[in-house]
Each structure stands twice: as structure tokens, then as C-alpha cells.
PDB file of the backbone (N, CA, C, O) and the ligand in Angstrom, with CONECT records:
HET     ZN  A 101       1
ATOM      1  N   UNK A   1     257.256 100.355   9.135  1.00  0.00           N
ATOM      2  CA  UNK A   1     258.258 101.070   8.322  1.00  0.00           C
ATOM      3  C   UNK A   1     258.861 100.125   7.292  1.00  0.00           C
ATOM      4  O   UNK A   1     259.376  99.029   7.515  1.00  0.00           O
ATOM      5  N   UNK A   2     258.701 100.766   6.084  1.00  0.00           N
ATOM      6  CA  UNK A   2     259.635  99.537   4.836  1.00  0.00           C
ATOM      7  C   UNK A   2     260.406 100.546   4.357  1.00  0.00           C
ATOM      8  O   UNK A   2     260.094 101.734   4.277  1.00  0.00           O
ATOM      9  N   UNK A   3     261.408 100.034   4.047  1.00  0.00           N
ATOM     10  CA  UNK A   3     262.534 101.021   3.215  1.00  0.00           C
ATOM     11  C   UNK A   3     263.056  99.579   1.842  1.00  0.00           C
ATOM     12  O   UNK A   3     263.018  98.348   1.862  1.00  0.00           O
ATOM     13  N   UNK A   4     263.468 100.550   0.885  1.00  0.00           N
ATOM     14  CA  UNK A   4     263.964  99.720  -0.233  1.00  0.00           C
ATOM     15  C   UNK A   4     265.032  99.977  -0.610  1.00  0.00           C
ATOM     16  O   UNK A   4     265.725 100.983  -0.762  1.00  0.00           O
ATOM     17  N   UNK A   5     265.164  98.051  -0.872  1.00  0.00           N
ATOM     18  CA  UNK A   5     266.574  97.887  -0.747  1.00  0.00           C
ATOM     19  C   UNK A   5     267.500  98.903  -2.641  1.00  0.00           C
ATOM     20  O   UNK A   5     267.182  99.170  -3.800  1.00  0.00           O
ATOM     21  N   UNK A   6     268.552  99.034  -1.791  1.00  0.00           N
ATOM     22  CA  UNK A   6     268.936 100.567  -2.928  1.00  0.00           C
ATOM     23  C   UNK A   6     269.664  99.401  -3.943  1.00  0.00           C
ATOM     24  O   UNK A   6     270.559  99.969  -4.569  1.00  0.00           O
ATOM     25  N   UNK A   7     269.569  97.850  -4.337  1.00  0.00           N
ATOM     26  CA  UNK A   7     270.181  97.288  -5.095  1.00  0.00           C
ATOM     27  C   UNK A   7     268.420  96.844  -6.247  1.00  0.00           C
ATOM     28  O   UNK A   7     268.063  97.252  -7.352  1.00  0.00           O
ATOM     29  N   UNK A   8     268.066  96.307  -5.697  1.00  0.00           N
ATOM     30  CA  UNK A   8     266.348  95.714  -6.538  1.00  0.00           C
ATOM     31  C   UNK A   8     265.516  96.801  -6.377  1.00  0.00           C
ATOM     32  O   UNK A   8     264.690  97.004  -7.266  1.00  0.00           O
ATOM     33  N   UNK A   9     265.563  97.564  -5.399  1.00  0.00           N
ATOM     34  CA  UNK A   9     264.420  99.152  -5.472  1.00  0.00           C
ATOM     35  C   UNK A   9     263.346  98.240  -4.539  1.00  0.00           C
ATOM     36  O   UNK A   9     262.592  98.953  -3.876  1.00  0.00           O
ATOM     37  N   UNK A  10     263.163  96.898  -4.386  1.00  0.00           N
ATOM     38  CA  UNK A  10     261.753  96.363  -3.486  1.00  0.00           C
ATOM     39  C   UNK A  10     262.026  96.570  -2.080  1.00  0.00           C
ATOM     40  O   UNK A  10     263.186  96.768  -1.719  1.00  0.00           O
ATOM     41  N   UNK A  11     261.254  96.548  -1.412  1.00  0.00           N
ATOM     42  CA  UNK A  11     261.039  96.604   0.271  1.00  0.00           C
ATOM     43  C   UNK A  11     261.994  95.422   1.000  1.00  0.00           C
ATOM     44  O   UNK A  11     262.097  94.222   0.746  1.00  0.00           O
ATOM     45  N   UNK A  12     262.499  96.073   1.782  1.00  0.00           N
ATOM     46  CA  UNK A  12     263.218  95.007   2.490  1.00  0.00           C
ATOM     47  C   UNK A  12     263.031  95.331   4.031  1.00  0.00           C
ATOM     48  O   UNK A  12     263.360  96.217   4.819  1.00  0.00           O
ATOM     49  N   UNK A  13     262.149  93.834   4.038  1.00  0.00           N
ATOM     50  CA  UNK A  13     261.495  93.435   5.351  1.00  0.00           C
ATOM     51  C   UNK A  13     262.114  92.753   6.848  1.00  0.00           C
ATOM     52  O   UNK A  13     262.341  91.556   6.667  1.00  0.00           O
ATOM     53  N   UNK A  14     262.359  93.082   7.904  1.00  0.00           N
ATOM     54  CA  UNK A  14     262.741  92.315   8.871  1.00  0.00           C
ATOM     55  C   UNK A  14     263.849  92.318   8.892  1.00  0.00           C
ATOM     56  O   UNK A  14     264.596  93.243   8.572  1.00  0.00           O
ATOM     57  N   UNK A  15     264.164  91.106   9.339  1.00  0.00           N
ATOM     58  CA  UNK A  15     265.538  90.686   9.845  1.00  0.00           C
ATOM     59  C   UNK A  15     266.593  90.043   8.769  1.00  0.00           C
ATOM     60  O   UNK A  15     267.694  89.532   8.975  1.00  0.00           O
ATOM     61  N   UNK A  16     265.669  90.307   7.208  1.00  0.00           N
ATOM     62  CA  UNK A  16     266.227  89.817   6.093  1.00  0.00           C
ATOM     63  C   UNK A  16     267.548  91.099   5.215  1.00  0.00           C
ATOM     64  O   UNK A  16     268.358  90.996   4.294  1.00  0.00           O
ATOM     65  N   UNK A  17     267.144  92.136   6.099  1.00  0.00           N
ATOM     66  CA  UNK A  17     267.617  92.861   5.304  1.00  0.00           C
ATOM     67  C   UNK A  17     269.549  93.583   6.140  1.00  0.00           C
ATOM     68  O   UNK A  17     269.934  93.411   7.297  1.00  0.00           O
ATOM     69  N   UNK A  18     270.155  94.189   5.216  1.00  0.00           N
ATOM     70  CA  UNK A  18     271.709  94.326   5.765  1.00  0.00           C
ATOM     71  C   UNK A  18     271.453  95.870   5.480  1.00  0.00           C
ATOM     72  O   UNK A  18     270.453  96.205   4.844  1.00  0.00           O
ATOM     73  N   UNK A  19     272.140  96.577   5.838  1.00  0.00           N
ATOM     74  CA  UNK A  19     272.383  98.586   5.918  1.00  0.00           C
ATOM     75  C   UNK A  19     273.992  97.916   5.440  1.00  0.00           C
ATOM     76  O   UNK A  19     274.831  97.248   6.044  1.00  0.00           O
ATOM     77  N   UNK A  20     273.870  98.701   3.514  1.00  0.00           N
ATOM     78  CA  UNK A  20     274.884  98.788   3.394  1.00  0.00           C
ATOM     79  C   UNK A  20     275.495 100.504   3.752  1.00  0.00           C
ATOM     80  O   UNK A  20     274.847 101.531   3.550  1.00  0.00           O
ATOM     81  N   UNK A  21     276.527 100.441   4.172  1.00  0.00           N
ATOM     82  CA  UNK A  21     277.440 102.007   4.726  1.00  0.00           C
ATOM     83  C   UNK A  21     277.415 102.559   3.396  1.00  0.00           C
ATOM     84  O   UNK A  21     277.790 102.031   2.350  1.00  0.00           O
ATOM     85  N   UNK A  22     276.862 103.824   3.610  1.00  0.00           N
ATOM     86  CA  UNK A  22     276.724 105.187   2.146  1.00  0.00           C
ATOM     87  C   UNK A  22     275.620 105.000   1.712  1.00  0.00           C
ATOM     88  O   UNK A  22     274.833 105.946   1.689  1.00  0.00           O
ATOM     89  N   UNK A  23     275.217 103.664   1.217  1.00  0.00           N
ATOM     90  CA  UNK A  23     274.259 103.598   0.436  1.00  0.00           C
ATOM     91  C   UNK A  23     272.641 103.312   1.261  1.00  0.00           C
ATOM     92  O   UNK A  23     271.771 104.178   1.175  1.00  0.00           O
ATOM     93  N   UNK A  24     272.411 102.080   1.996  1.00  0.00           N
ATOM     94  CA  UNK A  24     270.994 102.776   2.498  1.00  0.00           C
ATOM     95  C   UNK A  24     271.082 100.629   2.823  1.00  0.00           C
ATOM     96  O   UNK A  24     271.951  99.757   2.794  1.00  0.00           O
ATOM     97  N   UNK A  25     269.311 100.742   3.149  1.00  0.00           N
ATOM     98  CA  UNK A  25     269.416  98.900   2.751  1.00  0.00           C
ATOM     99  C   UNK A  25     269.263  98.447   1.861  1.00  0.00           C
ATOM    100  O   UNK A  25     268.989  98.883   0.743  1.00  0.00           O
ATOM    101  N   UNK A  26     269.527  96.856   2.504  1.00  0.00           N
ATOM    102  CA  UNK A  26     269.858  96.058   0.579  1.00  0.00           C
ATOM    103  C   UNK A  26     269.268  94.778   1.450  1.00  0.00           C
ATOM    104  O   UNK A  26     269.245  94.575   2.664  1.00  0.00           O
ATOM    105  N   UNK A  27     268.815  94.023   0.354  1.00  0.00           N
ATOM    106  CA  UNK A  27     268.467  92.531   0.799  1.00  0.00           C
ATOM    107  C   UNK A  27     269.441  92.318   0.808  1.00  0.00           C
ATOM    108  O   UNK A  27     270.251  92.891   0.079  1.00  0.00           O
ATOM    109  N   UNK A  28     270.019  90.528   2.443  1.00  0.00           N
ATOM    110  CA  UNK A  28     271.197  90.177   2.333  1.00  0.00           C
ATOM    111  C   UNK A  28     271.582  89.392   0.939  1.00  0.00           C
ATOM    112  O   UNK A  28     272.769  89.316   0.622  1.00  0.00           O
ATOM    113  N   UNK A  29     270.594  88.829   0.139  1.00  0.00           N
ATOM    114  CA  UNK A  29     271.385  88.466  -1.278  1.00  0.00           C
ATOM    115  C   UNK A  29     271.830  89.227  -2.007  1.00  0.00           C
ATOM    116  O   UNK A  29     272.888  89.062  -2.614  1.00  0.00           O
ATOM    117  N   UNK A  30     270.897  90.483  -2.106  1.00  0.00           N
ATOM    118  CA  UNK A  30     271.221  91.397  -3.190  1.00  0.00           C
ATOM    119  C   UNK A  30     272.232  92.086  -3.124  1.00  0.00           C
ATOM    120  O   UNK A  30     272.834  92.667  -4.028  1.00  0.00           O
ATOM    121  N   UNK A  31     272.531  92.008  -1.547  1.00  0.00           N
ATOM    122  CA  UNK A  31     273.917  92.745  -1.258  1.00  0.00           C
ATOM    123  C   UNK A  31     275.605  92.182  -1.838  1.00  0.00           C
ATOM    124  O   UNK A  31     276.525  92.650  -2.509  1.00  0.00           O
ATOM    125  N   UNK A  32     275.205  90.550  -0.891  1.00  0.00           N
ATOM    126  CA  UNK A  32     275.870  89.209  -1.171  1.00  0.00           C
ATOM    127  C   UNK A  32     276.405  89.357  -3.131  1.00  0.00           C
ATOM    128  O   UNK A  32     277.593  89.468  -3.433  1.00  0.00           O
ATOM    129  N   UNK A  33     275.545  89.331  -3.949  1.00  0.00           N
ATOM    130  CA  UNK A  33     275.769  89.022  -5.249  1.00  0.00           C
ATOM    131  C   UNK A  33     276.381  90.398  -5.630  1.00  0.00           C
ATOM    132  O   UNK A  33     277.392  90.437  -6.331  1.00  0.00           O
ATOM    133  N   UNK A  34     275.807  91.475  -5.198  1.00  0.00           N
ATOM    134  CA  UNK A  34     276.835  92.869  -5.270  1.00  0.00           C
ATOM    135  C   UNK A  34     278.312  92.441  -5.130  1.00  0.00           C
ATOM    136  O   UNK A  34     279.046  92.260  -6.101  1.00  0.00           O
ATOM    137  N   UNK A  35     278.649  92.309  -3.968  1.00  0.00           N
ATOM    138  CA  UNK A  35     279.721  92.325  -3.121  1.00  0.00           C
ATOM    139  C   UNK A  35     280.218  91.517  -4.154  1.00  0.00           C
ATOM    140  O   UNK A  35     281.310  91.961  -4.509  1.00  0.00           O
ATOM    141  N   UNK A  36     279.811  90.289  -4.940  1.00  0.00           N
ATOM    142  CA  UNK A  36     280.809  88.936  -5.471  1.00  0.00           C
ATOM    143  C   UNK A  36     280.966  90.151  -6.858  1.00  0.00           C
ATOM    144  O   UNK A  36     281.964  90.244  -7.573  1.00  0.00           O
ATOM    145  N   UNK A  37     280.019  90.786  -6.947  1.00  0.00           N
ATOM    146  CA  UNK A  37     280.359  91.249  -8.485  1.00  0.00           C
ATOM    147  C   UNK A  37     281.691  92.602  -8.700  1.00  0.00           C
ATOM    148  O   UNK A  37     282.371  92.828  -9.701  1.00  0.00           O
ATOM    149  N   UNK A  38     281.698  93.238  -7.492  1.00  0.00           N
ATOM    150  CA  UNK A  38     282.156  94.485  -7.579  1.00  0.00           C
ATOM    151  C   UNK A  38     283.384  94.475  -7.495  1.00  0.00           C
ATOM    152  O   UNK A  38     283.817  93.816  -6.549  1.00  0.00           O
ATOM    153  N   UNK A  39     284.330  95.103  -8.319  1.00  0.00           N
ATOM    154  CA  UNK A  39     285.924  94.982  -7.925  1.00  0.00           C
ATOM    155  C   UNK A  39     286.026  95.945  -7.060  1.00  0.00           C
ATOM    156  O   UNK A  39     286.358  97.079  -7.406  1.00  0.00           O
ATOM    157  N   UNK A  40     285.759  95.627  -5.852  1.00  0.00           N
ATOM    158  CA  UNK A  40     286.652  96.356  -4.662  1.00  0.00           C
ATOM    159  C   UNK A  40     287.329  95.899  -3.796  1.00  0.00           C
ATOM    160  O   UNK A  40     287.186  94.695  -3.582  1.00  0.00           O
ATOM    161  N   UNK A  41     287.966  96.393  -3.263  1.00  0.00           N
ATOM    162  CA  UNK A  41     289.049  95.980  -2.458  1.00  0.00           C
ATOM    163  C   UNK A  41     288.765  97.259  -0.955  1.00  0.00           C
ATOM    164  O   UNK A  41     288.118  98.305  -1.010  1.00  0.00           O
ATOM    165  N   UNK A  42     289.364  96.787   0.021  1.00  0.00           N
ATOM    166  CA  UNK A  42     288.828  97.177   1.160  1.00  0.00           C
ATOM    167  C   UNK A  42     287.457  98.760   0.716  1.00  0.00           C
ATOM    168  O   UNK A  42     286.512  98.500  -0.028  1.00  0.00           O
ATOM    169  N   UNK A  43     287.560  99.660   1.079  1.00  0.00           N
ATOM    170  CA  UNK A  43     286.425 100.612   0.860  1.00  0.00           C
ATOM    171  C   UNK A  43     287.091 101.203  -0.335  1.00  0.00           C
ATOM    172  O   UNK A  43     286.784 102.395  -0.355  1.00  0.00           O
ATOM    173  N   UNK A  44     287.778 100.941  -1.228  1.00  0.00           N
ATOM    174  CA  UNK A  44     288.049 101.176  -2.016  1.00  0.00           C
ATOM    175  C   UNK A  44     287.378 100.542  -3.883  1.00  0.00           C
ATOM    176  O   UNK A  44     287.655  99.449  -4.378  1.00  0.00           O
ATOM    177  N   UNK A  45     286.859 101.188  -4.264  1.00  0.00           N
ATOM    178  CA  UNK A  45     285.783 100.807  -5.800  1.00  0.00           C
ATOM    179  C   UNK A  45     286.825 100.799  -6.862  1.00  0.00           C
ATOM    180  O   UNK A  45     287.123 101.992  -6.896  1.00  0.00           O
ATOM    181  N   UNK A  46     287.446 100.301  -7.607  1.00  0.00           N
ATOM    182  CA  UNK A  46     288.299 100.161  -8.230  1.00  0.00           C
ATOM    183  C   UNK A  46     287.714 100.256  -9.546  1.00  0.00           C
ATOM    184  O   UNK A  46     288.530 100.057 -10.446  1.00  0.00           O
ATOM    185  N   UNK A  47     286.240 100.567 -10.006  1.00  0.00           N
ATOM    186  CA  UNK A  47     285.377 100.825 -11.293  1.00  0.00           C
ATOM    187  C   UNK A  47     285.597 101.878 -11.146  1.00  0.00           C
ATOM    188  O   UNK A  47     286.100 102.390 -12.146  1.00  0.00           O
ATOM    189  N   UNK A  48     285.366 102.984  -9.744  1.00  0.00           N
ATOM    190  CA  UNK A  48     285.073 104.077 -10.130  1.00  0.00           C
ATOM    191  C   UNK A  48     286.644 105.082 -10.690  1.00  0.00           C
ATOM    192  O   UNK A  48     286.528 106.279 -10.952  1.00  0.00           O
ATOM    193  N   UNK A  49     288.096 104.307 -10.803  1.00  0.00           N
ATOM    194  CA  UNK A  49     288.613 105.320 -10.561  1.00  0.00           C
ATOM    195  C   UNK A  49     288.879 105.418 -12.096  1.00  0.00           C
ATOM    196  O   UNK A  49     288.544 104.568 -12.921  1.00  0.00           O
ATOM    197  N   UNK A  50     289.598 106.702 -12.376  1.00  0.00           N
ATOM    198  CA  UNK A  50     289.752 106.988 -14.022  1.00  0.00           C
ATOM    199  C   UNK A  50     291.236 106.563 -14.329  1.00  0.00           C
ATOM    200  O   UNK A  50     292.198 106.788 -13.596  1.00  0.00           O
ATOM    201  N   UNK A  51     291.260 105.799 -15.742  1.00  0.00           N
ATOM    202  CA  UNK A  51     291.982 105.658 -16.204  1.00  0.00           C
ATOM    203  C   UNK A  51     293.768 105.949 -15.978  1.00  0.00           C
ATOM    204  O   UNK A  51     294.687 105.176 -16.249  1.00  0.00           O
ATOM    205  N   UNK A  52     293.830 107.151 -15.469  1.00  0.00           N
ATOM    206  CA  UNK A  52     295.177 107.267 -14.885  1.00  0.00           C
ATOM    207  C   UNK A  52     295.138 106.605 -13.171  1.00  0.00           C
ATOM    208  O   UNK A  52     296.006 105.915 -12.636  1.00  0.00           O
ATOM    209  N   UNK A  53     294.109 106.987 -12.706  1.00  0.00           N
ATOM    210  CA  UNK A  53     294.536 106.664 -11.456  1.00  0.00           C
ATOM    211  C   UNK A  53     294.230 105.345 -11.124  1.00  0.00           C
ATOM    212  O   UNK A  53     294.031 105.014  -9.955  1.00  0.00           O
ATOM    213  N   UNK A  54     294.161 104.348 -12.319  1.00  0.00           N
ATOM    214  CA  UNK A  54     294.113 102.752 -12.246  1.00  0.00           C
ATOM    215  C   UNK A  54     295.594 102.608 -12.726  1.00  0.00           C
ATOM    216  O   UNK A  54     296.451 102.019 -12.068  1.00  0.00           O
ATOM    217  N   UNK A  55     295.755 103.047 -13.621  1.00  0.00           N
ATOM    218  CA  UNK A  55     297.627 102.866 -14.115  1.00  0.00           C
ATOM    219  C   UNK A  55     298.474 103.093 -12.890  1.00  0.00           C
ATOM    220  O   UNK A  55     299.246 102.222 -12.489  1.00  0.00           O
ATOM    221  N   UNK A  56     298.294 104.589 -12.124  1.00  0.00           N
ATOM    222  CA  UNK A  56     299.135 104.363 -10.788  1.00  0.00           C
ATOM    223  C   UNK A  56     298.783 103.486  -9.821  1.00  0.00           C
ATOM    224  O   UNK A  56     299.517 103.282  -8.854  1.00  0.00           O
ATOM    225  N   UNK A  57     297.608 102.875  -9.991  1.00  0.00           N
ATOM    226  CA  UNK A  57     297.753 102.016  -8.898  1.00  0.00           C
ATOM    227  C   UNK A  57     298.297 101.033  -9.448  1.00  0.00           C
ATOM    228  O   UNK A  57     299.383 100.828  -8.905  1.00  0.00           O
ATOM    229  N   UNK A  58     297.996 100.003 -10.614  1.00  0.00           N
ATOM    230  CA  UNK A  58     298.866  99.097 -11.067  1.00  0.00           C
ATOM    231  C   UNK A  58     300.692  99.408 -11.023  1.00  0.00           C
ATOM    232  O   UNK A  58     301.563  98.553 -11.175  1.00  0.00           O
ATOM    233  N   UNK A  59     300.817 100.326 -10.865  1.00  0.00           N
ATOM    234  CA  UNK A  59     302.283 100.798 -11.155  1.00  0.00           C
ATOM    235  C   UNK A  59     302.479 100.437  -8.893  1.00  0.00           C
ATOM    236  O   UNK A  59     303.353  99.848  -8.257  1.00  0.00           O
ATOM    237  N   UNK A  60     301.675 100.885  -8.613  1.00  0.00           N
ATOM    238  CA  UNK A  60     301.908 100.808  -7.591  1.00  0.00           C
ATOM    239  C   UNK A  60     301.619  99.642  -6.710  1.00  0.00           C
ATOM    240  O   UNK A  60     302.180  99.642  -5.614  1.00  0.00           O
ATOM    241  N   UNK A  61     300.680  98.455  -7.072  1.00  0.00           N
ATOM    242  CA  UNK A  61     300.841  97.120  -6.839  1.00  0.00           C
ATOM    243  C   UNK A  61     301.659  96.146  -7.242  1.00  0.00           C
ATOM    244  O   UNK A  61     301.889  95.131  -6.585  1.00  0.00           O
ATOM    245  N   UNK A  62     302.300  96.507  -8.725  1.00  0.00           N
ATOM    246  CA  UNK A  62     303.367  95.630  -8.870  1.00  0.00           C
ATOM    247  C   UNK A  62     305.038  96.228  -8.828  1.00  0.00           C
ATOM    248  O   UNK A  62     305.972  95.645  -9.379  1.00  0.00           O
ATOM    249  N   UNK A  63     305.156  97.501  -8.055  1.00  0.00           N
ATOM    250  CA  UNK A  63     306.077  97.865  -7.666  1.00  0.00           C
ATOM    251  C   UNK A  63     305.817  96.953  -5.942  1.00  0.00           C
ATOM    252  O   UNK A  63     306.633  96.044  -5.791  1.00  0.00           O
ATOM    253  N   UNK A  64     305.215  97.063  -5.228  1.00  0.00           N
ATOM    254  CA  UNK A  64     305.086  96.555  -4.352  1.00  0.00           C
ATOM    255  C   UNK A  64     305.365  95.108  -4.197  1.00  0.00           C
ATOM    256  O   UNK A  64     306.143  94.843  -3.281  1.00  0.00           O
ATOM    257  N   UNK A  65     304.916  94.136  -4.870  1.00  0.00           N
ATOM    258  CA  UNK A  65     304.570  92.524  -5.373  1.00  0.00           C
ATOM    259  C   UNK A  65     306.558  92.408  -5.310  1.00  0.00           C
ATOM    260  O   UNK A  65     307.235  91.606  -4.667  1.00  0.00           O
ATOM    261  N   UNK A  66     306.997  93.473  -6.186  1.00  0.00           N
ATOM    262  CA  UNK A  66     308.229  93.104  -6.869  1.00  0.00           C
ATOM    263  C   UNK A  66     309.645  93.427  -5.282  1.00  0.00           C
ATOM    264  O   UNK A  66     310.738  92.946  -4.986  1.00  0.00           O
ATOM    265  N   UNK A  67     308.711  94.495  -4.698  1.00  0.00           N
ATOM    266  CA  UNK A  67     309.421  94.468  -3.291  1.00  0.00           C
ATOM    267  C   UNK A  67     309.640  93.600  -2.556  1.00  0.00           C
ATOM    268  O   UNK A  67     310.782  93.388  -2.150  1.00  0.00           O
ATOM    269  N   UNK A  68     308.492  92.801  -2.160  1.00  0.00           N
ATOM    270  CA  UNK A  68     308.059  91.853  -1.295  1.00  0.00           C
ATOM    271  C   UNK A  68     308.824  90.270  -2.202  1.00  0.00           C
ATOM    272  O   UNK A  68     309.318  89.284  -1.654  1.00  0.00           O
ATOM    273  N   UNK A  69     308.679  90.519  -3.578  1.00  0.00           N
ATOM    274  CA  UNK A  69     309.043  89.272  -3.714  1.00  0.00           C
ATOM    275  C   UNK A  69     311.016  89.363  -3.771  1.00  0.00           C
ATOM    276  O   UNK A  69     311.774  88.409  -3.945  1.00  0.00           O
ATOM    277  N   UNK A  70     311.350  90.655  -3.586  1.00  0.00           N
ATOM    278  CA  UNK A  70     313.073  90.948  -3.949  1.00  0.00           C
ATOM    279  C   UNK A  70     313.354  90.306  -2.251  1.00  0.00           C
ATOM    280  O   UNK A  70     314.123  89.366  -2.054  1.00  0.00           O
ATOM    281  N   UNK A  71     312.861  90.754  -1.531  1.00  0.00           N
ATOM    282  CA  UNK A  71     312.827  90.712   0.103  1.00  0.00           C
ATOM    283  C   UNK A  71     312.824  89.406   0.379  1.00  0.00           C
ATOM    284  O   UNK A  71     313.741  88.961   1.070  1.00  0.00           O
ATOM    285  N   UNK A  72     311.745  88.495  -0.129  1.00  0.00           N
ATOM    286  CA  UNK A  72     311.686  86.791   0.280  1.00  0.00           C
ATOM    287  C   UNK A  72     312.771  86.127  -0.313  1.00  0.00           C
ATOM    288  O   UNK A  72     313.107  84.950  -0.181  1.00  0.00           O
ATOM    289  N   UNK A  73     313.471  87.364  -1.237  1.00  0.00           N
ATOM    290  CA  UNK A  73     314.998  86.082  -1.748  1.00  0.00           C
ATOM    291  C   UNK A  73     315.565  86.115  -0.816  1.00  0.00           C
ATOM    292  O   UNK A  73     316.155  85.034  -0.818  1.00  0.00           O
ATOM    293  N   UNK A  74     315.840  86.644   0.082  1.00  0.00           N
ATOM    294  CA  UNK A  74     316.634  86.708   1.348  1.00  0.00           C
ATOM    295  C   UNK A  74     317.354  87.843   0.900  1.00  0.00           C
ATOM    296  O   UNK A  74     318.553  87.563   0.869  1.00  0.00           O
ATOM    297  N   UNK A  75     317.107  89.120   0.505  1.00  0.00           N
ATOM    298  CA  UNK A  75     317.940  89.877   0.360  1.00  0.00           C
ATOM    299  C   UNK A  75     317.970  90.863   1.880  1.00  0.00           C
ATOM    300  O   UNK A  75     317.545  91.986   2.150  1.00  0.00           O
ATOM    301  N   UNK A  76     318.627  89.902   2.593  1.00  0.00           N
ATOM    302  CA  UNK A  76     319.405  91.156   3.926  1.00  0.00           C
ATOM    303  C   UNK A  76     318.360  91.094   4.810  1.00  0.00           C
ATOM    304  O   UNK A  76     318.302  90.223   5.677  1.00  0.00           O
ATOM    305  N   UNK A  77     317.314  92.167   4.626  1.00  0.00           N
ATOM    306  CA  UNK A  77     316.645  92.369   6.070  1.00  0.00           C
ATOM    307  C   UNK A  77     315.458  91.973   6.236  1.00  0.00           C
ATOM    308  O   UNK A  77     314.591  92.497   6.937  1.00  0.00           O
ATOM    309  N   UNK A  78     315.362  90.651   5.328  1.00  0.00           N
ATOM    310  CA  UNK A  78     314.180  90.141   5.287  1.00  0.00           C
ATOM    311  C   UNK A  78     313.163  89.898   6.384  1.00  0.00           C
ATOM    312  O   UNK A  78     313.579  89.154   7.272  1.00  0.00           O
ATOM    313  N   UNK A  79     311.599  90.473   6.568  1.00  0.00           N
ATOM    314  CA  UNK A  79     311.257  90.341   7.511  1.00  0.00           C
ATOM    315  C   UNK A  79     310.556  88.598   7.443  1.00  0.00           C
ATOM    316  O   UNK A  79     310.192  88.099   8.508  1.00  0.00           O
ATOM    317  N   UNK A  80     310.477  88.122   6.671  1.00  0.00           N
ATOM    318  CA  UNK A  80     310.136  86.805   6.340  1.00  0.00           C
ATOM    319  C   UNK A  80     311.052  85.544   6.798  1.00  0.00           C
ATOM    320  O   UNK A  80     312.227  85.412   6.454  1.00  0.00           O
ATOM    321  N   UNK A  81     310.382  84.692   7.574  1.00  0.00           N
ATOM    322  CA  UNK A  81     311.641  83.439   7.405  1.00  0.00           C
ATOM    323  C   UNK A  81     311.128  82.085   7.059  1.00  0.00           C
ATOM    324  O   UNK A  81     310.242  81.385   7.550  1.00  0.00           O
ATOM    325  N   UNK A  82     312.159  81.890   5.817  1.00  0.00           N
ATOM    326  CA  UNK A  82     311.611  80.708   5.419  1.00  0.00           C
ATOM    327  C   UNK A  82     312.386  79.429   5.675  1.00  0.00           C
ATOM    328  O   UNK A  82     313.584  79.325   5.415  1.00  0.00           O
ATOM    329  N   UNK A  83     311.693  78.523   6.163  1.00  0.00           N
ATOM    330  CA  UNK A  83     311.991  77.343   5.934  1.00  0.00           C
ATOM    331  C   UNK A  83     313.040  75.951   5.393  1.00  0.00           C
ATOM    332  O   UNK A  83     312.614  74.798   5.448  1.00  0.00           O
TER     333      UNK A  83
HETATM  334 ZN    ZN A 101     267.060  93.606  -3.054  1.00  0.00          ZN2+
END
């Protein structure tokens, strides 16, 4: 049985090859150099989303950033302790 890998389209043989989840197999490099290239973040593809729903998320990572960093001033109920 050969199946091809869904990144190069060639056969991926043995014990060389990884089952990426959704997509099918991949050679472990071809996967490897995927993975370094792709902006994602946990199962989340951050190419695929459209234009607004990259703005709310930026709106919504640096509303967050700005939480976490109001919190490490020591404001009150900080769950952080520093040093
Ligand atoms: Zn490949």
C-alpha cells in the first residue's frame, strides 16, 4: 500500500511518513517545513480567516496582552507574583 504525501503529491513509504489530522499523509519533512511555514496557532490557520475576523482577533489579542500586562503592575488581584 503507498499513499501520497498530500504536501509533494509523491508516495510516502514506511516509517518515514506522519498522518497529518484532516488532511491525509505527508513526509515527516514535508510536514516539518509546512508546520515552520504556516501561521497557525494551536488548530487554528490564521491565513485562512477573512479580513474582519483577523482585525477581531488582533483587537482581541492585544486587548488581552494589555490585561495581563495592567494585572502584572500589581493592580489588586494579581494572580502573578513577582519578585
Ligand atoms: Zn512529501
Amino acid at each position: 500500500m503507498s499513499l501520497n504525501c498530500v504536501y509533494c503529491k509523491k508516495p510516502v513509504f514506511g516509517t518515514s511518513g506522519v498522518t497529518v489530522p484532516g488532511s491525509g499523509p505527508a513526509h515527516q519533512h514535508c510536514y516539518q517545513a509546512q508546520a515552520a511555514l504556516a501561521r497557525t496557532f494551536q488548530a487554528l490557520d490564521i491565513s485562512q480567516l477573512s479580513d474582519d475576523e483577523l482585525l477581531d482577533l488582533q483587537d482581541m489579542v492585544l486587548a488581552e496582552v494589555n490585561d495581563r500586562r495592567r494585572k502584572g503592575e500589581g493592580g489588586g488581584d494579581s494572580e502573578i507574583e513577582l519578585f
